[in-house]
C-alpha positions as CSV (number, residue, x, y, z in Angstrom):
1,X,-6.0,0.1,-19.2
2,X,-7.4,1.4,-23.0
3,X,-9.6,4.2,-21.4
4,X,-8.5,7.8,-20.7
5,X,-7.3,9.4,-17.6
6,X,-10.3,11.8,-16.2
7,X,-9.7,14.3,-13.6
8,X,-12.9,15.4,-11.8
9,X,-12.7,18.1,-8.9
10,X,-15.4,18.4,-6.6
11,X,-16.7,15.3,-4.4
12,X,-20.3,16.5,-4.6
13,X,-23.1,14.4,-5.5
14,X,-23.0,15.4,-8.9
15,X,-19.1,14.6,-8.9
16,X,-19.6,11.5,-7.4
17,X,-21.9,10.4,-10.2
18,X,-19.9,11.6,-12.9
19,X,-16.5,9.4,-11.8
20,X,-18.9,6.3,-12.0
21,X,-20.2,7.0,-15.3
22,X,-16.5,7.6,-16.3
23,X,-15.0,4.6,-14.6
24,X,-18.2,2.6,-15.7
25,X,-17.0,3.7,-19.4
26,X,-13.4,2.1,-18.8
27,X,-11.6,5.7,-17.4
28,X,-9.5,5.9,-14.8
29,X,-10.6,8.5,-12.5
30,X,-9.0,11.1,-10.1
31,X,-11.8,12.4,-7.5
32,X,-10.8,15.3,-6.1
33,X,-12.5,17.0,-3.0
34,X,-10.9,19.7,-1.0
35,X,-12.9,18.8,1.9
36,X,-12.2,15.2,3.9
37,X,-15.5,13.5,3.1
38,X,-17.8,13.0,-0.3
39,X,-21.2,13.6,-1.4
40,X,-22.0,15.6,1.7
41,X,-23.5,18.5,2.9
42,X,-21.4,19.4,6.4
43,X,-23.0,21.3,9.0
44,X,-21.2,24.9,10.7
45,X,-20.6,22.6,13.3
46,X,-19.3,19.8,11.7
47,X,-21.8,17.0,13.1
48,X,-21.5,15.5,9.9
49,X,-24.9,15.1,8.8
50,X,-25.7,14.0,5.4
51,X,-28.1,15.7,2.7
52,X,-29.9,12.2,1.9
53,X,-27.7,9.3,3.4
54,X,-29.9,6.4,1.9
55,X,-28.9,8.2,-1.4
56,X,-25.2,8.5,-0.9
57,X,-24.3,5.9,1.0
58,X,-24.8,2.9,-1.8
59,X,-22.8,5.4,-4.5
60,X,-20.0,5.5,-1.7
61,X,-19.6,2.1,-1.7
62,X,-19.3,1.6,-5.2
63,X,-17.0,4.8,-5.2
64,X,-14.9,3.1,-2.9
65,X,-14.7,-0.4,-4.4
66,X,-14.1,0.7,-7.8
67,X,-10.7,-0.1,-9.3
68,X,-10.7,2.6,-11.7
69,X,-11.4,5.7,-9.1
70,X,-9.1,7.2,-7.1
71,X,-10.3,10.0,-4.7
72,X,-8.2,12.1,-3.3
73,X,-9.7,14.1,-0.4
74,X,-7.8,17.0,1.8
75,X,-6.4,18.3,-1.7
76,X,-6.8,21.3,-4.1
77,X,-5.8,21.3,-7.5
78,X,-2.9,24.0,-7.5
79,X,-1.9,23.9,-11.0
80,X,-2.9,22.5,-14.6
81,X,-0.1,22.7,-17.6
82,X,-1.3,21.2,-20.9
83,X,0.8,20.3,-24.2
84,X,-0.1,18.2,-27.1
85,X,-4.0,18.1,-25.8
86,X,-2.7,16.8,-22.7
87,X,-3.1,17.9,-19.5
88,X,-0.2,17.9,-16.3
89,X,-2.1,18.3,-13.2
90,X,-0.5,19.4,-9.7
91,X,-2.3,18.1,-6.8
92,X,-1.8,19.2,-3.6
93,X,-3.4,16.7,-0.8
94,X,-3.0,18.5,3.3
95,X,-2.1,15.5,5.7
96,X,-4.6,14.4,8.0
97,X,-2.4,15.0,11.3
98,X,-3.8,11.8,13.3
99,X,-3.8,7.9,13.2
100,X,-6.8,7.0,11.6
101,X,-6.9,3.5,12.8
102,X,-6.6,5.0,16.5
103,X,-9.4,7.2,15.7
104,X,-13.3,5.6,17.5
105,X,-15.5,8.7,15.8
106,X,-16.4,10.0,19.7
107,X,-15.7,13.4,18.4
108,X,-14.7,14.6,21.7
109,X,-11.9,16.1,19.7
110,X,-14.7,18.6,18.4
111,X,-15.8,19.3,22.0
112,X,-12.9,20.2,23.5
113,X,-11.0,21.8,20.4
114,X,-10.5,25.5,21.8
115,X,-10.0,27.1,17.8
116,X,-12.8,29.1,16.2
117,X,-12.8,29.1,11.9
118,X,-14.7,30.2,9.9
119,X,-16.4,27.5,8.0
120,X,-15.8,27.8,4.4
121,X,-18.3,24.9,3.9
122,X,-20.7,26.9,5.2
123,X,-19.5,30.2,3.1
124,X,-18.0,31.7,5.9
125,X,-21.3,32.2,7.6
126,X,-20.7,30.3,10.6
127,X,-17.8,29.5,12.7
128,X,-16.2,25.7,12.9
129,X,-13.4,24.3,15.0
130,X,-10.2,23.1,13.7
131,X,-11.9,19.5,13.5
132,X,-12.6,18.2,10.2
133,X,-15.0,15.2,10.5
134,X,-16.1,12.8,8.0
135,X,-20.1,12.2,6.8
136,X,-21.9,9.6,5.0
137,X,-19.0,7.1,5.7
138,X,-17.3,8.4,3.7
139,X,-13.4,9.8,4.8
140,X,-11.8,10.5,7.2
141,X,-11.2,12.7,10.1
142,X,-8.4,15.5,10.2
143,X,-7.3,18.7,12.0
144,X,-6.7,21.5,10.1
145,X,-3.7,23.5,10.1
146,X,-1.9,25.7,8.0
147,X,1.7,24.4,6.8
148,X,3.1,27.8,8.0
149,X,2.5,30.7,9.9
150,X,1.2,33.7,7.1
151,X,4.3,35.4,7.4
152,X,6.4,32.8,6.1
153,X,3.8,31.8,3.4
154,X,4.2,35.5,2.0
155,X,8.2,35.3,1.7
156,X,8.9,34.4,-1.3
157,X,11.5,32.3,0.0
158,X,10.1,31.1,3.4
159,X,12.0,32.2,5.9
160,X,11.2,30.7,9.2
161,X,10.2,34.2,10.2
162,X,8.6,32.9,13.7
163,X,11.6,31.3,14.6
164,X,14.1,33.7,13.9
165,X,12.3,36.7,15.3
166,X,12.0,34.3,18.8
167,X,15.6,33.4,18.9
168,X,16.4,37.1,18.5
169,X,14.3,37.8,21.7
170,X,16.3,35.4,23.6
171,X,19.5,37.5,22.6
172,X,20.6,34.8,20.4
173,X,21.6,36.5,17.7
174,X,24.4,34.2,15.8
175,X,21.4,31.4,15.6
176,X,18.9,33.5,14.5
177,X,21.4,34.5,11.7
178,X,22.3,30.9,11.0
179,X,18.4,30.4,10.8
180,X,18.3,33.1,8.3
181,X,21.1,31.9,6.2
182,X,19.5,28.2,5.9
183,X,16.6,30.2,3.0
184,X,18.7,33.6,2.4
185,X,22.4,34.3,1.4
186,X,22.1,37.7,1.5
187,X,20.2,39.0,4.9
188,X,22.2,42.2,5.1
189,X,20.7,42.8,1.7
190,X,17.7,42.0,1.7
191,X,17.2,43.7,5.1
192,X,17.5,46.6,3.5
193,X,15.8,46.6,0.2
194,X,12.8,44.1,0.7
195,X,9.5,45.8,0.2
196,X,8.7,43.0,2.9
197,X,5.7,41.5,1.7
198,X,5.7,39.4,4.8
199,X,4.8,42.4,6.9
200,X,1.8,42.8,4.8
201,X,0.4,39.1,6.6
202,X,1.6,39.8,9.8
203,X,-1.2,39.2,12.1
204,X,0.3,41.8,15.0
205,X,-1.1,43.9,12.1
206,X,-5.0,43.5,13.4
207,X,-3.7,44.7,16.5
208,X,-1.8,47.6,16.5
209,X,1.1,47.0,13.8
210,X,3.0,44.5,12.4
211,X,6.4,43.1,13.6
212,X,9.4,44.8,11.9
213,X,10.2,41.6,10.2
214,X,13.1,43.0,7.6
215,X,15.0,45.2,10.1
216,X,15.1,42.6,12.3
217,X,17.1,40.6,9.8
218,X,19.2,43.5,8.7
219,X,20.0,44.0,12.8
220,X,21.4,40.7,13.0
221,X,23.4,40.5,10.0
222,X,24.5,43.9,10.8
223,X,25.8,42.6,14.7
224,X,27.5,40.0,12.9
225,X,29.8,42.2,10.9
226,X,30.1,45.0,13.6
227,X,31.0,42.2,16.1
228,X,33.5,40.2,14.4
229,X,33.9,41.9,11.4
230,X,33.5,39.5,8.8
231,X,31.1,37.1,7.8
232,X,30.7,33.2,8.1
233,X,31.2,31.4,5.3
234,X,28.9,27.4,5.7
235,X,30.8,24.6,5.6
236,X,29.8,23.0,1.6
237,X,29.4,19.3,1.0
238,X,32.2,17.2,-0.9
239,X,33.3,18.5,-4.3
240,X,31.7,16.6,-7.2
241,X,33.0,16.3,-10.5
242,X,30.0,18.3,-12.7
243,X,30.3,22.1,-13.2
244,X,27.6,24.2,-13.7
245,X,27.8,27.6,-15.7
246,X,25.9,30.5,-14.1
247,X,24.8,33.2,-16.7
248,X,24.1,36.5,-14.9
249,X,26.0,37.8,-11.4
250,X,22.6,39.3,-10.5
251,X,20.7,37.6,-7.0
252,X,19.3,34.8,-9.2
253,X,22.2,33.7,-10.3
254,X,24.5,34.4,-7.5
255,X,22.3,32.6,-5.3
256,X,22.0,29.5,-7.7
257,X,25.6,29.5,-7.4
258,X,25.6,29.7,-3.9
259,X,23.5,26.7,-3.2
260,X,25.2,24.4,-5.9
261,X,28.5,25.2,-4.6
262,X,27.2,24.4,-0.9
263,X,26.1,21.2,-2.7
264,X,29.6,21.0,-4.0
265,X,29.2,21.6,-7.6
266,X,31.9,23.8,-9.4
267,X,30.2,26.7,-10.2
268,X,31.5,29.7,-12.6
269,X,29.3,32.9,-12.9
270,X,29.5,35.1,-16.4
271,X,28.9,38.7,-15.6
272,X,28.3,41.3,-19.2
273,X,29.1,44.3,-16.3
274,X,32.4,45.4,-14.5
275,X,30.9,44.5,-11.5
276,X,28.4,41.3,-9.8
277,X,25.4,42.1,-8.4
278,X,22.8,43.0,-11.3
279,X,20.6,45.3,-10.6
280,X,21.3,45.1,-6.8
281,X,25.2,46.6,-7.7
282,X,23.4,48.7,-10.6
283,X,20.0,49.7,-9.7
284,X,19.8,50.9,-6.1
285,X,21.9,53.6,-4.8
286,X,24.3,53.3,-2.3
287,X,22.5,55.3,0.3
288,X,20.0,52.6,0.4
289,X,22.5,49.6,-0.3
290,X,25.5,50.2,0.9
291,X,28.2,48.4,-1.2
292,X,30.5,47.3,1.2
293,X,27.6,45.3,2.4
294,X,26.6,43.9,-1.0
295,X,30.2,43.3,-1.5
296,X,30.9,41.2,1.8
297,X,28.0,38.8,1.1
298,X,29.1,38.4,-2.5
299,X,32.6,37.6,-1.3
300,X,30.7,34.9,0.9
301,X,29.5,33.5,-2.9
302,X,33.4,33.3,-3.9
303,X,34.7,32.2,-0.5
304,X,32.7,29.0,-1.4
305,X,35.1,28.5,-4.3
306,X,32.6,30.3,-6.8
307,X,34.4,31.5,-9.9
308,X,32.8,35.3,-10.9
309,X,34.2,36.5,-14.0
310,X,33.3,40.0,-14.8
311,X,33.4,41.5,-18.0
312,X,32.1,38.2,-19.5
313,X,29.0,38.4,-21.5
314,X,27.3,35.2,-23.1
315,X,27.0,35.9,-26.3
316,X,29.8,37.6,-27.7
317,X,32.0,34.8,-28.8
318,X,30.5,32.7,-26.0
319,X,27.5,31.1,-26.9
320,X,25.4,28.5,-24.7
321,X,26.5,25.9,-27.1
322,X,30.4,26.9,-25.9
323,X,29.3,26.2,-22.3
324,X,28.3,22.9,-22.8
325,X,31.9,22.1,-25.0
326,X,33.7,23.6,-22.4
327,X,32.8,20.7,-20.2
328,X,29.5,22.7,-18.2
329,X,27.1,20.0,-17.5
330,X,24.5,22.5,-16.6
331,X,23.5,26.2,-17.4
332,X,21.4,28.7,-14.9
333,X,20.6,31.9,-17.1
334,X,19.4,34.9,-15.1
335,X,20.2,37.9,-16.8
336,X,17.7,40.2,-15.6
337,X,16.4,43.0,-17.2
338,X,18.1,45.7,-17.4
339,X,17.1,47.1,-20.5
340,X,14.4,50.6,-20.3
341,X,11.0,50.5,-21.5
342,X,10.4,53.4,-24.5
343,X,7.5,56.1,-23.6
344,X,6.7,55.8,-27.2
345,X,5.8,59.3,-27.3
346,X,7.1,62.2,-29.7
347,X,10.8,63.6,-28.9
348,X,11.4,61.0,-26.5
349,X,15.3,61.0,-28.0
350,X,16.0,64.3,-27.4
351,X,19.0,65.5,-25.3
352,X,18.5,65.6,-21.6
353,X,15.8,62.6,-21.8
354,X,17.7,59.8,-19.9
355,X,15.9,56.4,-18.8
356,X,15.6,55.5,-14.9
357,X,18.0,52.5,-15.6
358,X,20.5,54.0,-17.1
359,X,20.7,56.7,-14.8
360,X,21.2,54.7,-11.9
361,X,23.5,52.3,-13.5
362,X,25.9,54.8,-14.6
363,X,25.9,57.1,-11.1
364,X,26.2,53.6,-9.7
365,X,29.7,52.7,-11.7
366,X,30.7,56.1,-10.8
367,X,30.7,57.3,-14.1
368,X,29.6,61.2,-14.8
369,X,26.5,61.7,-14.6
370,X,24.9,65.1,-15.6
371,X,21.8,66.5,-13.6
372,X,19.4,69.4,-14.5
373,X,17.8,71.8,-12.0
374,X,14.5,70.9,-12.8
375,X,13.7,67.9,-13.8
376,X,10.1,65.0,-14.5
377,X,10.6,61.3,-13.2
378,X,7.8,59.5,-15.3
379,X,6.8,56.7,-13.4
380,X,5.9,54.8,-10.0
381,X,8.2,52.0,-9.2
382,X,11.0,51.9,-6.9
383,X,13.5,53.0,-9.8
384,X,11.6,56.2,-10.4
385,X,12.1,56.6,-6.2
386,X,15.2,55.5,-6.5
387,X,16.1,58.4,-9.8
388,X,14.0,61.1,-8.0
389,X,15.8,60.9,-4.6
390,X,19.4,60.5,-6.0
391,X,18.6,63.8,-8.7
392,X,18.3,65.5,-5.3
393,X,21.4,64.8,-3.9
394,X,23.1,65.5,-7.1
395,X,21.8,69.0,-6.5
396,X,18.4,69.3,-8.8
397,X,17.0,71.8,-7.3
398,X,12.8,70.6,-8.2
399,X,12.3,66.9,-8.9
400,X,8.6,65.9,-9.9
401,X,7.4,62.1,-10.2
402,X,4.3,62.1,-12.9
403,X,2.7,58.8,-12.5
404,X,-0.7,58.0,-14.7
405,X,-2.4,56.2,-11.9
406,X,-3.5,57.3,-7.9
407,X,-1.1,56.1,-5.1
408,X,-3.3,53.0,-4.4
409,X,-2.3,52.1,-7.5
410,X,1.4,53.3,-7.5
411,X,3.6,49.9,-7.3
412,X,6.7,51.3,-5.2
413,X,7.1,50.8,-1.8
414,X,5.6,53.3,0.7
415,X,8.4,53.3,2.7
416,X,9.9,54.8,-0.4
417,X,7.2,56.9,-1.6
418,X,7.1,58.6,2.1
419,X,10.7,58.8,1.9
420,X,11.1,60.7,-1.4
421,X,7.7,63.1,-0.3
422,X,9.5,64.0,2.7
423,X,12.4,64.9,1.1
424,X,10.5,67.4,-0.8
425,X,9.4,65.5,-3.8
426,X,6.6,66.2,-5.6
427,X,4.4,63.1,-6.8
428,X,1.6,64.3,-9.5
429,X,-0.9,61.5,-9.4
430,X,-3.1,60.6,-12.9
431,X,-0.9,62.5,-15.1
432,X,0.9,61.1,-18.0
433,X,3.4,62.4,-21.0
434,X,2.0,63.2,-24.3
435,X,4.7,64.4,-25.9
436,X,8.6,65.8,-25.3
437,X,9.1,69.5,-25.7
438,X,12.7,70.7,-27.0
439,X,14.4,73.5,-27.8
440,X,18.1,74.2,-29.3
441,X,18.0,70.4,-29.4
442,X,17.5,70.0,-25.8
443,X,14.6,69.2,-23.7
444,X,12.1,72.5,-22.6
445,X,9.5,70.7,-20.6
446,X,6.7,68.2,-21.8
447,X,3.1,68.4,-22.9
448,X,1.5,66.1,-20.5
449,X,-2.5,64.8,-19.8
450,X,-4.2,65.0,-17.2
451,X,-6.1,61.0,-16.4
452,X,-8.9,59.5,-14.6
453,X,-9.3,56.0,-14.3
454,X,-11.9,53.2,-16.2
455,X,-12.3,49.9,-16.7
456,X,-9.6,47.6,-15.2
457,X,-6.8,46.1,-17.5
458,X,-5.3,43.0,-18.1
459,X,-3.4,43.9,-14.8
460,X,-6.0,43.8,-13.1
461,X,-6.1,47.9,-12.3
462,X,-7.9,50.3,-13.5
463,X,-6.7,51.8,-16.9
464,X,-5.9,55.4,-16.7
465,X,-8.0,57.0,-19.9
466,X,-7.1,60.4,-20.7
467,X,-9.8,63.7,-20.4
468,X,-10.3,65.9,-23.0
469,X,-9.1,68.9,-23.2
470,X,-6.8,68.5,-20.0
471,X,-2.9,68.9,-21.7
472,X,-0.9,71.3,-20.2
473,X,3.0,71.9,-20.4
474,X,5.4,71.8,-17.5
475,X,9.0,73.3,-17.9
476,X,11.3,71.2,-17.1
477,X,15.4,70.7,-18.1
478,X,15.5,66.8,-17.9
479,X,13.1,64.0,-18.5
480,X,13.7,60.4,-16.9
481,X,11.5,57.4,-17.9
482,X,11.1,55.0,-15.2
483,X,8.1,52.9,-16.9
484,X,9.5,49.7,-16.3
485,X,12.3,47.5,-17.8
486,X,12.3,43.9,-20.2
487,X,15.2,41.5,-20.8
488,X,17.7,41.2,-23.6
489,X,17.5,38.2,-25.0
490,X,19.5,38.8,-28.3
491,X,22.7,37.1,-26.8
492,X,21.1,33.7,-27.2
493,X,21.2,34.2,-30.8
494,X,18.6,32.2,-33.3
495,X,19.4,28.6,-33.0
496,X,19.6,28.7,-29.1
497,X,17.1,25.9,-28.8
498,X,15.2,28.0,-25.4
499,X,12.3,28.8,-26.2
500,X,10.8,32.3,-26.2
501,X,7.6,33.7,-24.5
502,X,5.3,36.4,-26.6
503,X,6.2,38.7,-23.5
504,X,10.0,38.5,-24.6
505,X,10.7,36.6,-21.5
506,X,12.2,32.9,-21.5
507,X,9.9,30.5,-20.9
508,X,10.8,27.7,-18.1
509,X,8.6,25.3,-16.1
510,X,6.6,27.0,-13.4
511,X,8.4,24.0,-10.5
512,X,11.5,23.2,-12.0
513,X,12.9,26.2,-14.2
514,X,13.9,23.9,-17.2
515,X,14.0,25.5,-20.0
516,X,12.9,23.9,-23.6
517,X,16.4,23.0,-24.2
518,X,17.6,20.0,-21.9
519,X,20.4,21.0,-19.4
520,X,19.2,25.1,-19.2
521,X,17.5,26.3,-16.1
522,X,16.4,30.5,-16.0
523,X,14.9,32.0,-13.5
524,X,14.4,35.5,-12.3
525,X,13.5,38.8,-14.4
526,X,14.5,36.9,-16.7
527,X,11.6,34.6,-16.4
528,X,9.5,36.4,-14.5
529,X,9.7,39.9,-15.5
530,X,10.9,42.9,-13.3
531,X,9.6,41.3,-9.9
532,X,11.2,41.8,-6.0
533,X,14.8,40.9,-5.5
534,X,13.9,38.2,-2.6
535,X,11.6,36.7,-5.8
536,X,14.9,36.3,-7.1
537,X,16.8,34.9,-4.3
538,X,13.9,32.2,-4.7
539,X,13.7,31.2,-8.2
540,X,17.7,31.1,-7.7
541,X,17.2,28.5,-4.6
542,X,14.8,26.5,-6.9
543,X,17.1,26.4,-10.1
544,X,19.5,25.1,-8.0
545,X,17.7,22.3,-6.4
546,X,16.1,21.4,-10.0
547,X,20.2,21.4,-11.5
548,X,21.0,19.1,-8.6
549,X,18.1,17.1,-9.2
550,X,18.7,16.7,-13.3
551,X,22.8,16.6,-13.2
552,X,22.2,13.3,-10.5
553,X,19.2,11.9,-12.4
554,X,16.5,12.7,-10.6
């Protein structure tokens, strides 16, 4: 076929028209309609009654019988790429859940179905039953159902949340952790530090609370270890001949090497720090992630004959180019980031100003780490929780937190932000640094602004704008910036072939993590930006299928 390829979404009467004037013109067109019928106006009740059927039903027909026009009905365009003025469209079509050709249109379905919707054809004005019926001859009937319970759909990795949480209610604990392991390597992990977005959709919520969903998954990997004092390492698939380089020990890359090697890929992980992990080994404290437990499920990782070579940054005499001559078929690159965000404000080097990362990486190797009695966290993530809190228990005797934005705004996890408050940290709210004050060459306090908030930014919150004449000082020994962290990059070197995003993040396919450069996957903070550690654990599970998928073919 000469013509172009035309995308049109919406099966209105208007659509309709359009995909014959296109197909008329020689175009092959895709109609897409999110609900199961075209050129229709459905009732709340879904009796199926058309706007004007002697209109429609001759421009259905031809609809139908024409060659060039494919409709897809059920379906939602989820995702549109374009490169080189052309456009990569990803369709997603919800199955009907019946045999059409057993279906005689008596609609008793409709009459008996016991579910109340509200009808989104009808703006959510009227309720509907789970029944989607066709109109105007055209489509066909369909029950509508989500693919998964909300819960799951929020988890980044999609734990079968519903069916673990059951099996532990029938006391059987060893399955529900089997269930568990199926999505998540690390559930003793995560159980702890997930800020459990899934709880956030849990419809127990409308009632009274929702389900504990993340302690339940750290109780069960817990019992396993208490129990029999180890943990189980799956049974992998037969060893295959391609090795795959892992760049980063962080829970991206760990967990990329865990599925290949389950898939039985040899796998070896390059760690630049003394020890794996990332920022789970280097950026939480140990009273919230114990290490022995982050150690034991990493040990699961090497127990699948996972090579982790510490002390091994890419980069310094080992380039991506020396992977692939070393006989790596395929490279995963998941770094993290790990490097602090400047305040950008005056005397910000001064002595006694230390950034949130750093901090907790050094305590966290067990290096010396020097504390002063009073001392400003600037920021509201968890690492400014996570800086605050361990300041305390290394004997400051006033920690504040100074973040420019209310707590609604304030991204760290309430569990967290209740935790530090009740440990008798302060949290000023719309307040930010203007400038650090020193003294003998060492911090004195800092000249700070008081904020209120305007217009939303490209975040989508509202941008703290400072008022005048608000600046006052606050005394203080010791300054830590915890604004946020970005990823090094500079290993790759210039003639890496991956390409670089204008947010100094590599860029890699949105489904498959590829990379510019054929062969490299990324995923992670390195990818995504400083994002949840299960967000991790997913893109890690995704690189790994996409590697399988390119190193057979596919």
């Amino acid at each position: 076929m000469s013509g172009k390829a035309v995308l049109i979404i919406g099966g209105s009467v208007t659509g309709a028209k359009l995909a014959l004037e296109q197909a008329r013109a020689g175009n092959k067109v895709y109609l897409v309609e999110k609900f199961p019928s075209l050129a229709c106006e459905r009732t709340a009740h879904n009796n199926g009654s058309a706007a004007d059927q002697s209109l429609v039903s001759p421009m259905l027909e031809e609809l139908k019988n024409n060659d060039n026009i494919q409709i897809i009905t059920g379906a939602q365009v989820e995702r549109v790429a374009e490169s080189d003025g052309k456009f990569r469209v990803n369709i997603k079509q919800r199955p009907t859940r019946l045999i059409d050709e057993r279906c005689d249109d008596c609609k008793a379905c409709i009459a008996v179905c016991p579910v109340n919707l509200w009808d989104d054809a009808d703006q959510q004005l009227a309720l509907r039953t789970a029944i989607d019926s066709p109109c105007a001859g055209s489509g066909t009937y369909n029950i509508v159902k989500d693919d998964m319970p909300v819960c799951q759909a929020a988890c980044p990795v999609n734990l079968d949340i519903r069916g673990y949480i059951g099996l532990i209610a029938d006391g059987r604990f060893d399955e529900a952790l089997a269930l568990i392991r199926e999505r998540l390597p690390f559930p003793g992990v995560i159980g702890r530090i997930c800020p459990h977005p899934c709880e956030q959709k849990c419809n127990r919520g409308d009632q009274d609370k929702p389900l504990s969903i993340r302690v339940l998954k750290r109780f069960v990997a817990d019992y396993e270890l208490q129990e029999q004092g180890e943990l189980k390492v799956p049974p992998k698939a037969a060893e295959r001949e391609e090795k795959v380089a892992v760049v980063g020990a962080g829970p991206a890359g760990l967990t990329c090497a865990h599925d290949l090697a389950l898939l039985g890929y040899g796998v070896v992980v390059f760690e630049a720090s003394s020890v794996p992990g990332g920022m789970l080994a280097l950026g939480i404290p140990d009273y919230r992630l114990p290490r022995e437990i982050l150690e034991k499920e990493i040990d699961v990782v090497r127990a699948l004959g996972v090579e982790i070579k510490t002390d091994s940054p890419v980069g310094k005499g080992l380039s991506i180019d020396d992977l692939f001559s070393k006989g790596f078929k395929a490279v995963f690159v998941g770094v993290g980031a790990h490097q602090s965000q400047k305040l950008g404000i005056p005397g910000e080097d001064t002595k006694g100003v230390v950034h949130g990362v750093d901090f907790l990486r050094d305590l966290n190797l067990g290096r010396e780490v020097w504390v002063g009695k009073n001392i400003g966290i600037i920021g509201g993530g968890n690492v400014a929780m996570d800086a605050a809190r361990s300041s305390l228990r290394l004997g400051a005797k006033k920690v504040s937190i100074l973040y420019r934005r209310t707590r609604q705004e304030m991204p760290a996890s309430d569990d967290e932000i209740e935790a530090a408050e009740a440990e008798g940290i302060e949290i000023q709210y719309l307040v930010a640094p203007v400038e650090v004050l020193s003294g003998s060459g060492k911090v004195k306090g800092l000249k700070c602004n008081r904020m209120e908030l305007g217009e939303p930014d490209a975040s989508g919150r509202r941008r703290p704008v400072p008022i005048k004449g608000s600046e006052f000082d606050m005394e203080l020994d010791m300054i830590i910036p915890a604004i946020g962290q970005a990823t090094e990059l500079s290993f790759l070197g210039e003639n890496s072939g991956i390409e670089i995003t204008k947010r100094g993040t590599l860029a890699a396919d949105t489904e498959t993590l590829a990379t510019s450069r054929p062969g490299v996957f990324a995923g992670g903070d390195a990818v995504s930006g400083p994002a949840m550690a299960i967000e991790a654990v997913a893109a890690g599970k995704r690189a790994a299928a996409s590697i399988d998928n390119y190193l057979r073919g596919e």
